[in-house]
N, C-alpha and C positions, 0 to 999 in steps of 0.2 A: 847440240848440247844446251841444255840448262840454262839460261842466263844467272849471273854469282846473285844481283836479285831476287832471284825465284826459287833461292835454294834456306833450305833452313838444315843449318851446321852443327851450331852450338847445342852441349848437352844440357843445359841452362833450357833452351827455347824446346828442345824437344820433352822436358819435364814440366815447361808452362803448358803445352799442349797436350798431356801426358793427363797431368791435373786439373786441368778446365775444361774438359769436353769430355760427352759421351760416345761409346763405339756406334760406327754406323755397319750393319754387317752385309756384304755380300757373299756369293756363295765360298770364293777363296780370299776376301780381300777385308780389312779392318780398315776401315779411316776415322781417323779422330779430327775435327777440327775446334778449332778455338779462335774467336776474335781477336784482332789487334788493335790494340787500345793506344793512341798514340795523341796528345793534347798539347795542342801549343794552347799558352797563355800568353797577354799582353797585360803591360799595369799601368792604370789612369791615378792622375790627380793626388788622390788622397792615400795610396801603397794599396788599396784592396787590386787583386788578380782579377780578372774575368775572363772566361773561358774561351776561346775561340773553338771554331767546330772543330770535329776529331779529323786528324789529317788520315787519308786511306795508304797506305802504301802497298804496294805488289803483293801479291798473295804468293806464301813461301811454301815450298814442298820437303820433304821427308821422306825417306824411303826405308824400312825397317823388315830383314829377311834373316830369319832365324838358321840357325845352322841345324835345327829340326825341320825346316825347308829341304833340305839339300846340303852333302855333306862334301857335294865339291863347290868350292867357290867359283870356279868359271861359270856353272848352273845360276846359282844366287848372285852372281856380276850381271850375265847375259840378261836373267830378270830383272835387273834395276833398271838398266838400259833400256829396255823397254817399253816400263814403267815412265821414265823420264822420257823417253820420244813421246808418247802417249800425250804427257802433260805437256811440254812444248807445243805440240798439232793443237790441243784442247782450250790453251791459255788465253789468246785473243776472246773466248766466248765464259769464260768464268771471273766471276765478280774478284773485285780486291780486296785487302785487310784482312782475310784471313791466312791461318795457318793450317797447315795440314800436314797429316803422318800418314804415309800409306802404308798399312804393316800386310803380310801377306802369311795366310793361317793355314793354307792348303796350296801345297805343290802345281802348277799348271802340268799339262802334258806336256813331254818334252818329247820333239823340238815345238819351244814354245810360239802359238800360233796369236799374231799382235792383234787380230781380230777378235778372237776370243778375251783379251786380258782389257782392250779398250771398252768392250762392251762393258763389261766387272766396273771397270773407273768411272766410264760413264752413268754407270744406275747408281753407283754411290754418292757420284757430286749432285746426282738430279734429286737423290731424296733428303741430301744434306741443303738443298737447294744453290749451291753454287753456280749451275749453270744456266746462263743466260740465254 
């Protein structure tokens, strides 16, 4: 499963990555990603701020399966799941601070084959450049 870390929930976070990033397309698969922007500050002497470098945190995942996928939800469950093994096997070799949406725009063959749908995630992150 997932680590709660690795997961992006909030409909808030999924409209920042919605709005800041453009589609990456594979042949069934939409990924959007969008940096995370995250700045500690420290204040000296006189009140001015100065910047400290941008802190990275875990790179958050999204998974977005329309019910024009698949009009039974065990279908569009079974593919998340999938999806989400995918990204846990993957995560140790993809960089951090970003966010990511994986939306899926074309049905896989069912019963869905996890070779076929890693290969889709893999060429997405390597042209988004994520993977290590």
């Amino acid at each position: 499963m997932l680590k709660q870390e690795n997961r992006l929930q909030k409909e808030k976070n999924f409209g920042k990555v919605f709005k800041g990033s453009r589609p990456i397309h594979t042949e069934n698969l939409v990924l959007r990603i969008a940096k995370q922007w995250g700045v500690g500050s420290t204040v000296k002497g006189g009140g001015s701020a100065e910047s400290t470098p941008y802190t990275l945190h875990p790179t958050r995942f999204g998974f977005v399966i329309s019910n024009k996928i698949s009009k039974l939800a065990t279908r569009r469950n079974a593919l998340k799941r999938q999806l989400r093994a995918i990204i846990e096997q993957e995560l140790p070799n993809i960089k951090t601070g970003y966010d990511v949406v994986i939306m899926v725009k074309l049905d896989f063959k069912y019963p869905y084959q996890q070779k076929a749908i890693k290969d889709q995630v893999e060429k997405g992150l390597k042209i988004a450049g994520l993977l290590n």
